[in-house]
N, C-alpha and C positions, 0 to 999 in steps of 0.2 A: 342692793349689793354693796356692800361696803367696799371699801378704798383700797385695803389689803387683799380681798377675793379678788376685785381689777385689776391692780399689778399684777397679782398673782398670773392671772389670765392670760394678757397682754402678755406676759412672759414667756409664757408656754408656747402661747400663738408664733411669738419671735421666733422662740426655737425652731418649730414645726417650718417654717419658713428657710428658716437658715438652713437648717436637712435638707428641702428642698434644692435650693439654692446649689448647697455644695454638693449633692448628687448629681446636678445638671453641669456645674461645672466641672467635677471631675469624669463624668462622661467625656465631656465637650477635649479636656486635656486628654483624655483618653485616643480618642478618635486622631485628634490635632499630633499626637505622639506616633500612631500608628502611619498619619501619612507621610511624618518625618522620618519614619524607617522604612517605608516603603520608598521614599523620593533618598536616602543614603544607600539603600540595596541596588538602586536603579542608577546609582551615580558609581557604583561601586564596578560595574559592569564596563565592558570596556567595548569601544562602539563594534565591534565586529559582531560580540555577546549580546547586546542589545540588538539589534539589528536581527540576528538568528532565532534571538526568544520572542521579538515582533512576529514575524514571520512562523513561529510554529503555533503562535497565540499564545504564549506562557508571562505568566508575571515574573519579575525579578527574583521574586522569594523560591518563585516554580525552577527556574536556571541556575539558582543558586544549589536547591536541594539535587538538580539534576547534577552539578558539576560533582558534589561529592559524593553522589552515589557511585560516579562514573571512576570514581579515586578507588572503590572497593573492587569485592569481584566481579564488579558487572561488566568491567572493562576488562577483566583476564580472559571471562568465557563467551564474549559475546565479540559477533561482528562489529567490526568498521564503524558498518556503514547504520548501526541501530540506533534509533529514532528515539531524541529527546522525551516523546509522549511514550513510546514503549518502557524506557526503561523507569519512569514516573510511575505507570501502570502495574509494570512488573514489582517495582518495591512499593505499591500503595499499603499503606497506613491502617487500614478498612475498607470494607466492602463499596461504600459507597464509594470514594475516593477509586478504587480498579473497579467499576462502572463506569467513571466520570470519564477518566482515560480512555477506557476502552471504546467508548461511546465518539471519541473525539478520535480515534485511529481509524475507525469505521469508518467514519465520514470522509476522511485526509482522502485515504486508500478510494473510494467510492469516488471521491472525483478526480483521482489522478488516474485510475481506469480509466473515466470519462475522457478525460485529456491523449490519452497513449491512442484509445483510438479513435477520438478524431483528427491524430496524427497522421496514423496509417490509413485512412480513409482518402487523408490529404495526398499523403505518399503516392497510394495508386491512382489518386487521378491527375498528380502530376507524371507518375511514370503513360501511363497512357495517353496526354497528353503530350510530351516531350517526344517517344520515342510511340507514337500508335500504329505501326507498323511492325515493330518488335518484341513478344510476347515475353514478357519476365523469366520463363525460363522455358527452352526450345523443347517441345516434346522430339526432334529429332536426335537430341542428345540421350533419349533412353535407349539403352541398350536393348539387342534383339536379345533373342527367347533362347538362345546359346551361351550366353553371357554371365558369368558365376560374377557374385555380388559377396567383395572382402568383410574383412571385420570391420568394426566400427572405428575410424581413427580421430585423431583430438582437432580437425581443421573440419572433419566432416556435419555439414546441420542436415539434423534428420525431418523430413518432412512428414505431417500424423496428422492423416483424416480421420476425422471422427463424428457422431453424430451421437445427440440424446437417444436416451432408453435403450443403449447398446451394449448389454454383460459384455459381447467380445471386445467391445472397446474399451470396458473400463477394466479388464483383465489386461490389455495388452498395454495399455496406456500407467497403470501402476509396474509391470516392468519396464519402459520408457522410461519414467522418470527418474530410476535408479541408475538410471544410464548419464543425467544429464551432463556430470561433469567428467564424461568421458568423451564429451563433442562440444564443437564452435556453439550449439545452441540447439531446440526446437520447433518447427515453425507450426503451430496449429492453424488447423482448417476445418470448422464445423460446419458440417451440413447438417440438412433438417430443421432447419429455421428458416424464419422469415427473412430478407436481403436487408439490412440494416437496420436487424435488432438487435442492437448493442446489448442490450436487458437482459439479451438470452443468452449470448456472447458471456456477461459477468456470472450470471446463473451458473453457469456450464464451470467457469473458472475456479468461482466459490467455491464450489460444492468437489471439485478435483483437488483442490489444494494448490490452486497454483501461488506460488508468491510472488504479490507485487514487485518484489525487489527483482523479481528473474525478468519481469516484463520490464522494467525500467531499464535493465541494462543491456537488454534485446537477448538476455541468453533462453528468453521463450516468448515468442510473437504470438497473439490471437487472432485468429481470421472469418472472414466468411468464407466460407467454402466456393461457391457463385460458381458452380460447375469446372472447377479448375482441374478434378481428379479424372472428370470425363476427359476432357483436354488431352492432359498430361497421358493416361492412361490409352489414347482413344476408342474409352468406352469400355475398358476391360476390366476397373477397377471398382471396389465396394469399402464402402468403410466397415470394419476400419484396414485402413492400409496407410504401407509405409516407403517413405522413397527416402533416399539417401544422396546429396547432394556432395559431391566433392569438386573441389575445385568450381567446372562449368557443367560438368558430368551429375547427371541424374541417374540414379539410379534402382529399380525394387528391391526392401531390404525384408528379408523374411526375419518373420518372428524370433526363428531359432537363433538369428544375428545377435541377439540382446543379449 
């Protein structure tokens, strides 16, 4: 091989080299630039903002897009109280992206169910413990079989036995709920399940439409039922059925009340 075909060679090889080289490095600046926007996006944030997009699990660039979506109309027609990941979800980008969200709501919701009742679980065994001689709410206080039963007013929680595989209860129970924000709240009581199975408890919620937010802010409680209706009723009553609680006063509230 002659002297000229070698340089020649050795040339090329340099090149081929050098491509390399600057490919890797400008990868490398690549990357090193991305964490310098992501570590200026996350400086940019101010510790309240940081702190709240920790806690929902979002990146900086995730709180950033969330704060201006919230500048448009997402913030004219939507609640208060609507969640960072919902409204991500709501304006995703593509399909994959409201999966991602959605899949991340699921889960939030799924264990703050878990939470609300191992609340209420706690609740009633400190009311039973504190007070176990005092029954949560006096069946003496139900009116006799004389006793007309008013309209529904805004201080009044309606009490709604109910049980799986019930048409009567999911007919009466879809008028209830149009009722919600014309009372203090809802207390549900399922029967027909096992005595703290919670699973069955979210099943039932799921599939009714209850929303998280109404459980959160107690304007609808989920129960076990745990023979409370026999109690309250003694023995007269069947799900589905409905009491009305005003003030300390219990009361039967017939359907045609709704």
């Amino acid at each position: 091989m002659s002297n000229g075909v070698k340089l020649t060679t050795a040339f090329l090889v340099f090149l081929m080299m050098g491509s390399a080289f600057a490919v890797e490095l400008s990868g490398t600046r690549m990357k090193q630039t991305e964490t310098a926007l992501s570590a200026t996006d996350e400086n940019r944030l101010t510790p309240s903002e940081l702190a709240r997009s920790r806690i929902w699990g979002l990146s900086p660039q995730e709180w950033h897009r969330y704060k201006q979506l919230m500048q448009g109309i997402r913030a004219s027609i939507s609640p208060a109280t609507i969640s960072p990941i919902e409204v991500l979800g709501i304006h995703a980008r593509d399909e994959a992206e409201r999966r991602r969200y959605a899949e991340r709501w699921v889960h939030a919701m799924r264990e703050d169910v878990g939470r609300i009742l191992a609340f209420q679980h706690a609740y009633d065994e400190a009311g039973k413990r504190l007070y176990p001689d005092e029954p949560l709410i006096d069946p003496d206080h139900l009116p006799g079989p004389g006793d007309r039963t008013g309209a529904l007013q805004s201080l009044d929680r309606v009490l709604f036995f109910t049980r799986p595989d019930c048409p009567a209860c999911e007919s009466l129970w879809n008028r209830l709920r149009k009722r919600l924000d014309d009372v203090a709240g809802i207390d549900i009581y399922i029967t027909g399940v096992k005595p703290g199975d919670d699973q069955a408890v979210r099943t039932w919620a799921t599939a009714h439409g209850i929303d998280p937010a109404w459980v959160r802010s107690r304007r609808v409680t989920l129960n076990h039922e745990a023979g409370a209706l026999q109690r309250l009723t003694r023995g007269k009553g069947e799900p589905p059925y409905l009491l009305r609680l005003r003030g300390e006063a219990l009361s039967p509230l017939r359907p045609s009340a709704l």
